[in-house]
C-alpha positions, -999 to +999 in steps of 0.1 A: +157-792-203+129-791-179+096-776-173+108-760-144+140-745-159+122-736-189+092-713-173+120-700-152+144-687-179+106-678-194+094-666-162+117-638-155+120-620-187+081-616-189+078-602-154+101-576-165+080-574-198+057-570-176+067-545-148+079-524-178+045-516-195+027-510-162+056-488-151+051-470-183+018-463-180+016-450-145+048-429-155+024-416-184-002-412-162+016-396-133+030-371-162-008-365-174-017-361-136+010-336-131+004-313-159-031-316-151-020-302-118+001-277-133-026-264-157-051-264-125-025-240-105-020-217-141-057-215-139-065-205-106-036-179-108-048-164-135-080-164-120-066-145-091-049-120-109-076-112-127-097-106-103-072-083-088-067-067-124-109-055-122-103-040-084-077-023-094-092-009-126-127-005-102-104+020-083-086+038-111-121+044-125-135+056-090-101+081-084-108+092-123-144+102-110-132+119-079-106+138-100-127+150-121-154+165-092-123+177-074-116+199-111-153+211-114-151+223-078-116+237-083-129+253-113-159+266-097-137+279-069-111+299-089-145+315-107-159+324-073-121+336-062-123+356-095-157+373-087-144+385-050-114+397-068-135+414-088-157+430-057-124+440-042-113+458-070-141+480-074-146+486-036-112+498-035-120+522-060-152+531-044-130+539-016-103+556-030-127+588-032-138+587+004-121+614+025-109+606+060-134+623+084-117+614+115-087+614+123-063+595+154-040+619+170 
């Protein structure tokens, strides 16, 4: 056997050798880069929705304040309602002994 047959049996199966463990690591590298990625998308989604999450609680909290001034004035106006029903009441009474003094024909 010769040199030249003998680095080409060699030849051949250490390129493979070769070609294998370098495909193997970008492969495990691609896979790192994709997860990385993947954890980068998780990451700004979550940021997203959280930052939706606090507007939306922002608003619940603003319509909670609102509801509550719209119940003090409703309260305040069913008091006031109260006190004219009140007024009425006792003006009708007032009236209620008043004679008619003229009279439409």
């Amino acid at each position: 056997m010769d040199w030249i047959t003998l680095v080409s049996v060699l030849l051949a199966p250490l390129t493979a050798a070769c070609g294998w463990f370098v495909g193997k690591r970008k492969r495990n590298n691609d896979f790192l880069q994709d997860m990385q990625n993947s954890i980068n998308t998780l990451v700004a989604e979550n940021s997203r929705l959280l930052d939706e999450i606090v507007t939306v609680k922002r608003q619940n909290v603003e319509l909670l304040i609102q509801n509550e001034v719209m119940k003090n004035k409703l309260a305040a106006l069913e008091q006031q309602n109260e006190q004219f029903k009140q007024e009425i009441t006792d003006l009708n009474a007032k009236f209620q002994n008043i004679k008619t003094i003229t009279r439409c024909k």
